[in-house]
C-alpha positions in Angstrom: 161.8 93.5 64.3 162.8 91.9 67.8 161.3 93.2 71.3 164.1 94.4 73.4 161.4 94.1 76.4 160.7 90.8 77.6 157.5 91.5 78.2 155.3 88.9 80.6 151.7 89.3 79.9 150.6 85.7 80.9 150.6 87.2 84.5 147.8 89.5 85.5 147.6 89.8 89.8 143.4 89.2 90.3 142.8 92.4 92.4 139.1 91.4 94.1 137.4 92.9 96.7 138.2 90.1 99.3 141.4 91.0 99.5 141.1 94.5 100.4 138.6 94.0 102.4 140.2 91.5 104.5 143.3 93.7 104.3 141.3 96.4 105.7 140.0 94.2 108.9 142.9 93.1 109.7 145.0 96.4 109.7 142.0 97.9 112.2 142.4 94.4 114.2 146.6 95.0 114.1 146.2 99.0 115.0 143.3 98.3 117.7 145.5 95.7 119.4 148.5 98.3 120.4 146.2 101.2 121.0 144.3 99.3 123.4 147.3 97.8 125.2 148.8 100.8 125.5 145.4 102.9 126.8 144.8 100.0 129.6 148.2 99.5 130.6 147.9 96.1 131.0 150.9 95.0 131.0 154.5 95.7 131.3 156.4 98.0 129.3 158.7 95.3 127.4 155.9 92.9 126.7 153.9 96.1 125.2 157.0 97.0 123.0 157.4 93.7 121.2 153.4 93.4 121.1 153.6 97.0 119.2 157.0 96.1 117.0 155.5 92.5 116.5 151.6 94.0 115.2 153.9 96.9 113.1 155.6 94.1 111.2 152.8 92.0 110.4 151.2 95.2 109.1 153.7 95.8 106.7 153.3 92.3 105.8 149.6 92.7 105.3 150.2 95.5 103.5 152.2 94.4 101.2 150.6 91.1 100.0 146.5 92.0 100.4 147.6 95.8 98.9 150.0 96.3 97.1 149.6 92.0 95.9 153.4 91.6 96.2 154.1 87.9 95.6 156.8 85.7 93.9 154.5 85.7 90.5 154.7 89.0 90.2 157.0 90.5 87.5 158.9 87.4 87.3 159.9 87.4 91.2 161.7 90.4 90.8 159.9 93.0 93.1 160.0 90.1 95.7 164.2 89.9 95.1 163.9 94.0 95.2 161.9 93.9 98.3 164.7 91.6 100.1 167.5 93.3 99.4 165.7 96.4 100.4 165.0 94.8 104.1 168.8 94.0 104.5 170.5 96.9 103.1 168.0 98.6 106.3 168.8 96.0 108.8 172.7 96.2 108.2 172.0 100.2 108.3 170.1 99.9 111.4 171.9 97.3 113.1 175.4 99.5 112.5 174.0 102.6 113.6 172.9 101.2 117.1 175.9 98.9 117.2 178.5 102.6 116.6 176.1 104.5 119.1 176.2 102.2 121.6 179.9 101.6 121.3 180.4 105.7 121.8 178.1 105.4 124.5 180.2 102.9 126.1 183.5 104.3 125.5 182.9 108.7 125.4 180.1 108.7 129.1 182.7 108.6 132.4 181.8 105.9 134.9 
């Protein structure tokens, strides 16, 4: 009888310990970074934005690969395609949402 399941079981992701623990030192490193921008005030409030939005997205990153071990190997590529289509199905719903509000804004506030 035939599998219906192509089943890959050449792959197996090494979970070790170095990976979560240098996952774990650098999300500390990435939170410390913004909380202690943000308690000194040291610098303006635009550079401390993309400092937070720029530690928040290597985060994610670190997250995902030293965590969760998403790579290209894993599950034939296919949670890495999932993933992708995931980010731009939220950045076309983001980017539309702030591209119709600011539109109203512009067009419903009076001079």
């Amino acid at each position: 009888m035939n599998n219906v399941f192509n089943e890959n079981t050449d792959y197996i992701s090494p979970v070790n310990a170095k990976s979560y623990i240098f996952g774990f030192i650098l999300s500390v490193v990435l939170t410390n970074i913004p909380f202690w921008m943000v308690i000194s005030h040291s610098t303006s409030h635009y550079v401390m934005l993309g400092i937070i939005v720029s530690c928040a997205i290597i985060q994610i990153l670190v997250h995902l690969f030293c965590f969760l071990h998403l790579d290209s190997k894993s599950e034939n590529g296919w949670n890495m395609i999932s993933l992708v289509f995931s980010a731009l199905i939220i950045l076309i719903i983001v980017t539309g949402s702030i591209w119709i509000m600011s539109n109203l804004n512009y067009n419903m506030m009076p001079n």
